[in-house]
C-alpha positions in Angstrom: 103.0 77.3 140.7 100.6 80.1 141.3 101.7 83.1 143.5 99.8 81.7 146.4 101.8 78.7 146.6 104.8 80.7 146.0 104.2 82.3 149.0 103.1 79.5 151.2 106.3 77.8 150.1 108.1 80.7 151.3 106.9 81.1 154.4 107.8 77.4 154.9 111.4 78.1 153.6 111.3 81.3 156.1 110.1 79.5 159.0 107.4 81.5 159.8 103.5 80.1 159.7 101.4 81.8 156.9 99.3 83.7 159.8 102.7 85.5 161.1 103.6 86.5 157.8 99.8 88.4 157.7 100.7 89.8 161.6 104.2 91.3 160.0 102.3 92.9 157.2 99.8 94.2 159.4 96.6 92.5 158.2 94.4 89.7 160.0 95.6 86.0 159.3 91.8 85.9 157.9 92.2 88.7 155.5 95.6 87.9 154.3 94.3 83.9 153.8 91.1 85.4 151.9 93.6 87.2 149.4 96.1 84.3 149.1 92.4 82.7 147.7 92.0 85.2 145.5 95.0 85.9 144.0 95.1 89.2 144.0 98.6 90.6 144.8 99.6 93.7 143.6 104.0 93.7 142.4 104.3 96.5 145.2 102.5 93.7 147.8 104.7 91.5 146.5 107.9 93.3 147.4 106.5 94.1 151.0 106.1 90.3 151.8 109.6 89.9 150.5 111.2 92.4 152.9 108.7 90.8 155.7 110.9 87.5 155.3 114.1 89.3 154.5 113.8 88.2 151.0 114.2 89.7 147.5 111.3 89.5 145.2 112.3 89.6 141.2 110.5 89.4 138.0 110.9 89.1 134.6 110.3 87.8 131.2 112.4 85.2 129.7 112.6 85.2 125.6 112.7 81.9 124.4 115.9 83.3 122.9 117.2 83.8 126.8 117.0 87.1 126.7 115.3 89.1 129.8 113.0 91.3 129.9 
């Protein structure tokens, strides 16, 4: 699942459309829907739509020993 989805799918699971989420961030729904095309979120962006929701945003590496990184 690509970041984009991730983040449509969690403005569905937050109950909030995607063009709200871009409103609490402080961005046009227009800009925010042109960077969902292109992919290009930064880890700190990341982490700011997580607290927009009231969510956590984690990541990681998983060895396929089950170690992680």
């Amino acid at each position: 699942m690509t970041i984009s989805e991730q983040i449509k799918v969690l403005c569905v699971r937050s109950n909030i459309s995607v063009a709200e989420l871009a409103r609490r961030l402080g961005t046009s729904p227009q800009a925010f829907n042109a960077k969902l095309k292109r992919e290009s979120f930064t880890i700190e962006e990341l982490e700011i739509i997580a607290d927009a929701v009231n969510a956590k945003f984690s990541r990681s590496f998983e060895l396929m020993s089950g170690d992680i990184v």
